[in-house]
N, C-alpha and C positions, 0 to 999 in steps of 0.2 A: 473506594471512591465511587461515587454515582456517576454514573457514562451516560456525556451527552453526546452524541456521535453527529452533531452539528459542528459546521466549521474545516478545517483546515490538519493532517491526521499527514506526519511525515513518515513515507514508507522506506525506512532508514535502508542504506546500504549496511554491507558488514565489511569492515576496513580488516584488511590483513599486512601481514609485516611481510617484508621481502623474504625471508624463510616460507612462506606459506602457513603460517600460524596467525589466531586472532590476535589483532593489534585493538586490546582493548581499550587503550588509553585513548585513539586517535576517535574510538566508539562514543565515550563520555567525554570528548570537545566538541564532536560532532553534538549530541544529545542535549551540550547544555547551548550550543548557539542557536539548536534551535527553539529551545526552550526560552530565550533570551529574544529572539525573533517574533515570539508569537503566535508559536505552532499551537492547536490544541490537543494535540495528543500524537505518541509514536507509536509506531507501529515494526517491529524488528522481527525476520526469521524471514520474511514473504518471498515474493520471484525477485525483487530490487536487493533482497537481501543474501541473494545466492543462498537459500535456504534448500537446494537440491543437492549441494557440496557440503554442505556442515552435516557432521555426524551428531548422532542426539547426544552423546554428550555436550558438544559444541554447541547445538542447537539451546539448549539451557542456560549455559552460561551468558549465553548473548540476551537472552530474555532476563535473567535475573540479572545483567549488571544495567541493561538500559532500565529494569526498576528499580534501582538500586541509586542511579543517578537522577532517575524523575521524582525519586521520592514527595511522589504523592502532589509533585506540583501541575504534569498532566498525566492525564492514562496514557495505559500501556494498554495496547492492542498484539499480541502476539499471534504471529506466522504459528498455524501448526496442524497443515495441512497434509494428507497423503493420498495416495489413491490404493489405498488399505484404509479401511474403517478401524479395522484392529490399531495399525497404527496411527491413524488421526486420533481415537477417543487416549492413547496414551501423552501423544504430546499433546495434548490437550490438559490431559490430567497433572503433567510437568509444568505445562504455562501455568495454571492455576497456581502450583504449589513456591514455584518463582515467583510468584506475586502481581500477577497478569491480573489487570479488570475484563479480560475480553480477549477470543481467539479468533482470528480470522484462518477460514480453512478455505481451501482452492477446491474446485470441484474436482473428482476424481480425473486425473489423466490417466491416458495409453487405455484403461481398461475398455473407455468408452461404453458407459452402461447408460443403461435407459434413463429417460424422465422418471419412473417409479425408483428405478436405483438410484438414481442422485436422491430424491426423495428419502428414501430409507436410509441413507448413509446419513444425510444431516441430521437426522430425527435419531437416529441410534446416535451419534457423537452429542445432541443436544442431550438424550436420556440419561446417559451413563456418566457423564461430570456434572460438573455444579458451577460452571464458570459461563458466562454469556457470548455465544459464538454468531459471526458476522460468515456467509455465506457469500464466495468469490466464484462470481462468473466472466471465467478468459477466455473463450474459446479459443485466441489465434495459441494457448499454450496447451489446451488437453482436448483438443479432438471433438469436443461435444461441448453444446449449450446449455444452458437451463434456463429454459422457456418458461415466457410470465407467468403461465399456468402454476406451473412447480414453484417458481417463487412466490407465489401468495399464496400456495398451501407450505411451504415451510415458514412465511411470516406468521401463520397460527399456531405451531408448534412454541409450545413454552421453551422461553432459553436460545431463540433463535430470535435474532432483536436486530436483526439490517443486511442489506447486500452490496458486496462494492464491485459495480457493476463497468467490466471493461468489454462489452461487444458491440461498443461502437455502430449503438443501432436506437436513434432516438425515438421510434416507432415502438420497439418491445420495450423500451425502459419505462415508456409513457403507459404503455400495459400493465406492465409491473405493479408501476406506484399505483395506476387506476384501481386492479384486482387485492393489492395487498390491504393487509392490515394497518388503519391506520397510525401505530405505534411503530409501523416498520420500516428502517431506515436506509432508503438508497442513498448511495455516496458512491460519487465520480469515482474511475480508476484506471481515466482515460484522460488529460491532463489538456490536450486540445479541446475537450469537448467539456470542459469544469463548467464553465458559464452556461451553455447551451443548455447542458442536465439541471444545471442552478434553475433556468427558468420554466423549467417544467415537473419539477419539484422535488429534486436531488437536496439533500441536507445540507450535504460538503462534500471534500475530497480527499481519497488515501491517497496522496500526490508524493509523484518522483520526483519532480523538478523541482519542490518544494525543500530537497537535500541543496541543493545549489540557491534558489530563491526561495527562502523560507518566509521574511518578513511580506514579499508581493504579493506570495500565493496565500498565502493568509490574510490580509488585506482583501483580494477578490472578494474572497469567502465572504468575510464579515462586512463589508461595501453592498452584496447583495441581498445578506439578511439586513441591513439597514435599509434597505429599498434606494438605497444611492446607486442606479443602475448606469448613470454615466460612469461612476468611475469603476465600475465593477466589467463595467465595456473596455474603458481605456489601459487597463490594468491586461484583461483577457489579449491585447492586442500588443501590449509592451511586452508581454510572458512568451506570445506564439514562436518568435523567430529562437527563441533560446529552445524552447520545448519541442520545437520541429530539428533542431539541432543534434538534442538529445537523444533522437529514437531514428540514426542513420544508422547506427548496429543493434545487436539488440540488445534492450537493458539488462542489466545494468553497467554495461561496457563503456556507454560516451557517460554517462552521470562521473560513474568513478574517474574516469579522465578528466572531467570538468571540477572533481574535488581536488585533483592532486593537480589541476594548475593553478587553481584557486590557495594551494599550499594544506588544507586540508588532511589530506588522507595520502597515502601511497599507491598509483596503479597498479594493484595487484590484486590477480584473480585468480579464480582456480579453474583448471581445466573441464569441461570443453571451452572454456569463455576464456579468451585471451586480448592479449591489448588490439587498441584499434589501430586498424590503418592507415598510415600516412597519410593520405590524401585524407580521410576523414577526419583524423585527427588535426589537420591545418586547417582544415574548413571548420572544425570545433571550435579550436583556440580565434581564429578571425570573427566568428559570431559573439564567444564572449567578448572579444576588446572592443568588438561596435556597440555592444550593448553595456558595456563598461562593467560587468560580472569580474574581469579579470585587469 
């Protein structure tokens, strides 16, 4: 499928069954509501996706059943990152052969390597598969950034085609897109700041609250590529009290909670991540019924 990485890109949870096993079925109701919502493309394996807990066989399955159930109606963006290049360029090599259009890989954590090393890691996982991989910059998750610099020199590397950009810092993003290549694709991955990036030349969004509010945050999206910039405001400002909801533990801890009130999925995680707290968890569920989510 030709990947446009404009738009609205759901960074699916991974639903488990009270045993602790994939709950694939709860995965492909999930996948097809959002495909029925409006999403333009899923994305499975990532940090929303508890993809540090699944073992690479697990990791697979999950990638070849959510293409199995998009069958080709949107991409699949597959999680398949490490902070082992050895191990990135294989589950790489795995998404591809699952039937992935595209890999999104995290910038190396814990190791905390240089600019030049994050550089040489994407460029070695770009060289060595054949599948189009999207460049994740977290730092509140691995210790180091990748500064605009390094991302527009891995926007010229062949096979490196966008970055989803979560350091919540509208100054280096606006670098970024300045220095890069223009084929290269920033997308929000900070779910507060979807519109802000929108306006200063972000594509779209790998968005988490888009698992809970599929059809709105997709709307956003395509309200600002229509240049209908009120409702792409009034929409940013309907989303905020849910999405600031969302990230009082850390993800994907309230999203999954907000599935399984919503009747969706089962609260269940794998450790270290466990259910939320009481008082969080009441404060969840009253934010959903004032916003009518639940």
């Amino acid at each position: 499928m030709a990947l446009n990485l404009g738009g609205t890109y759901t960074a699916l949870v991974t639903p488990f069954t009270a045993d602790g096993g994939l709950d694939l079925e709860a995965l492909a109701k999930l996948c097809e509501w959002q495909i029925a919502s409006g999403v333009d493309g899923l994305v499975p394996c990532g940090s929303t996706g508890e993809a540090a807990t699944l073992s690479h066989e697990e990791h697979v399955r999950v990638v070849r059943h959510v293409v199995e159930v998009a069958a080709g109606r949107v991409p699949v963006i597959a999680g398949a990152g490490s902070n082992s290049t050895r191990e990135a360029i294989e589950l790489t090599q795995a998404a591809r052969s699952a039937g992935a259009d595209a890999a999104l890989l995290i910038s190396p954590y814990y190791n905390k390597p240089t600019q030049e090393g994050i550089f040489q890691h994407y460029r070695a996982v770009a060289q060595e598969t054949r599948l189009p991989i999207l460049v994740y910059n977290i730092p509140g998750r691995t210790a180091s950034r990748i500064e605009p610099e390094t991302s527009a020199r891995l926007s010229r590397v062949p096979g490196v085609i966008g970055l989803k950009e979560c350091g919540a810092d509208l100054i280096a993003t606006s670098e970024t897109i300045a220095q890069s290549a223009p084929t290269f694709a920033v997308l929000s991955g900070d779910d507060a700041l979807t519109l802000p990036m929108l306006a200063i030349g972000a594509r779209g969004a790998i968005s988490t609250v888009s698992n809970v509010l599929p059809a709105a945050t997709a709307e956003l999206t395509r309200a600002h590529a229509a240049g209908n910039a009120a409702r792409a405001r009034a929409l940013h400002y309907e989303l905020l009290p849910v999405t600031q909801s969302l990230f009082i533990e850390s993800n994907p801890i309230p999203i999954k909670a907000a599935l399984a009130l919503m009747g969706r999925i089962q609260a269940e995680y794998r450790l270290p991540l466990c259910p939320m707290s009481a008082p969080h968890l009441d404060s969840l569920r009253s934010t959903l019924q004032r916003t009518k989510v639940i």
